[in-house]
C-alpha positions, 0 to 999 in steps of 0.5 A: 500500500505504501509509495514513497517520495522523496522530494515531500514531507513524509509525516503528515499525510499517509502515502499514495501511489494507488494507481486508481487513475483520473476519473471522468468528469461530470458535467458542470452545473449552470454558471450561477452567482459564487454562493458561498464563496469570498471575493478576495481583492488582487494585490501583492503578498509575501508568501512563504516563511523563514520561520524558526518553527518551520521546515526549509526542507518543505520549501516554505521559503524563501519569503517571495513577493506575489501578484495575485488577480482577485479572485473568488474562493470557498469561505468553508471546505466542501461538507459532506452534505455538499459532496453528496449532492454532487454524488447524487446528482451524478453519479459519481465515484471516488477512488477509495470506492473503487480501489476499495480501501482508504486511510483511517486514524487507528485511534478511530477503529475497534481494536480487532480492525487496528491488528489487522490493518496494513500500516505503512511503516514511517505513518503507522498510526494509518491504517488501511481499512478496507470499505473506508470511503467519504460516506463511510469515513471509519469504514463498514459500519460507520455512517455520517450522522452528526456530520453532514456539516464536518468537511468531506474526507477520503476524497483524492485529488481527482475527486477534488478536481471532478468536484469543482469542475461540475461546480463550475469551479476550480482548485484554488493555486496554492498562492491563492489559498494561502493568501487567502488563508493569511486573512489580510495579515502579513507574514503572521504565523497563523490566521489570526496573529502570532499566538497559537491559542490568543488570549487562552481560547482556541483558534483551531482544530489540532491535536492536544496532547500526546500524539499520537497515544492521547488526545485531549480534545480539549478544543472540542473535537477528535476528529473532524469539526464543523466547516464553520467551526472557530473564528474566521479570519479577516476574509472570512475564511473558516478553517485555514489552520487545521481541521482536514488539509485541503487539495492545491491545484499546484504540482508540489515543488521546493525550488521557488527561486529569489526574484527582484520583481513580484511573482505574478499569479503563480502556478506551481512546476508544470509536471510533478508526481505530488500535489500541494495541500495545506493548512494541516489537519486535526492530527497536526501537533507541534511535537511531529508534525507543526503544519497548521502554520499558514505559510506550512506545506505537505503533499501526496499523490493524486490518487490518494485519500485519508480521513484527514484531507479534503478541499475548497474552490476557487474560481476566478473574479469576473471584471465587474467583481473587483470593485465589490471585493471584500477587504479583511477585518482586523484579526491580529492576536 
């Protein structure tokens, strides 16, 4: 079950390389009004980190100055009652349905499953539970009562991509969803400001406690949260840090080059084997795996699919849409 990568992060997302292949994509929906969505303002930003917490390694810098077209993009990730709809009104299948097994976290599953699962050697708090799909998300037997509002998981990055082209959307650019994600802040760790629980209170949805043996839930969940759970930021973005990684329509890469002049609507190398996701997920923890951070990076295989990963959209702003766009509210903490 496992594939490795030398050229991603290994730690926080369970490898792919399952070889389902692209899946056709249904027919888009009738262009309509972005509902649902932000209109984020064109402009520049620095993107990137040089921060003592990160991970050079992961390409997080060097800090680079981006030009980005205003744009339209999803204030939540796509839920399950939304992914469902798009299932149902097409039929559609993802790929742990039709390779016929996914990742789920081992503290989610009955002990006799855990013993049998596969694992894959350098993650094996995953494990590969056969009949694990997105409405199925801990495998048979499990349902999504109580979360027909929680972020869709256990969707590839085809699923994602099939997704958005019937919404008559797109993945967002990886320099879109982190500008995006910043909220209007500059070189700030997290959404919000510096401080990762400002003024005592909890900004996010990430693992508390000992990972992966203890978690203390005490932000309110174990695993996924509502789209519209926490603050949002000053865009009004929801969940940017933490919850499930989202899909970037960019191929992964670490060579982003030093330039005197701005990078203008960026889009990532031309060919890659990985893409993008970010914002790290309720698994995320300081101790492994400190990717909740906005400018942080990981990656995985298209084909592949966990409980812990899932998506937003984006879509480009017409002309007469950029004199309606929303500049952030102040969120710094």
């Amino acid at each position: 079950m496992e594939h490795n990568s030398a050229s991603r992060p290994a730690c926080c997302a369970p490898p792919g390389g399952r070889q389902g292949g692209a899946l056709p994509v249904p027919a888009t929906r009738p262009a309509a009004a972005p509902a649902g969505m932000v209109l984020i303002p064109g402009g520049e930003f620095l993107m990137g980190a040089e921060d003592r917490e990160g991970f050079p390694s992961d390409g997080e810098g060097p800090v680079r100055t981006v030009r980005l077209s205003a744009f339209h993009i999803d204030a939540h990730a796509v839920s399950n009652d939304r992914f469902a709809e798009f299932v149902d009104g097409t039929g559609y299948v993802t790929e742990a349905e039709r390779i016929g097994w996914s990742y789920v976290f081992a503290g989610f599953l009955p002990g006799i499953l855990r013993r049998e699962a596969a694992r894959p050697p350098r993650t094996p708090w995953w494990c590969g539970v056969t009949g694990a799909r997105w409405d199925r998300p801990e495998g048979p037997g499990s349902t999504l009562d109580g979360r027909g509002d929680h972020p869709v998981v256990h969707v590839s990055w085809n699923d994602a991509a099939a997704y958005a082209a019937w919404a008559g959307k797109r993945l967002p650019t990886e320099a879109e969803w982190e500008y995006a994600a910043r909220g209007g802040l500059e070189q700030k760790r997290y959404p919000w400001g510096d401080v990762l629980n400002p003024e005592g209170r909890y900004a996010c949805n990430i693992w508390r406690g000992t990972f992966p043996s203890k978690n203390t839930a005490d932000d309110g969940y174990r695993g996924t949260a509502p789209v519209d759970a926490f603050e949002p930021n000053g865009y009004g973005l929801y969940n940017t840090s933490g919850n499930v990684w989202e899909w970037c329509a960019d191929w992964w890469g670490t060579d982003h080059g030093r330039s005197d002049r701005p990078l203008v609507d960026p889009r990532g190398p031309k060919h890659g084997t990985d893409k993008v996701i970010r914002g790290g997920s309720y698994l995320c923890h300081v101790s492994y795996c400190n990717r909740y951070r906005v400018a942080a990076r990981s990656a995985n295989t298209p084909d592949a699919a966990s409980g812990h990963a899932g998506f937003r959209c984006a879509r480009a702003a017409d002309p007469d849409d950029t004199a309606r766009t929303r500049r952030p509210r102040s969120t710094a903490a």
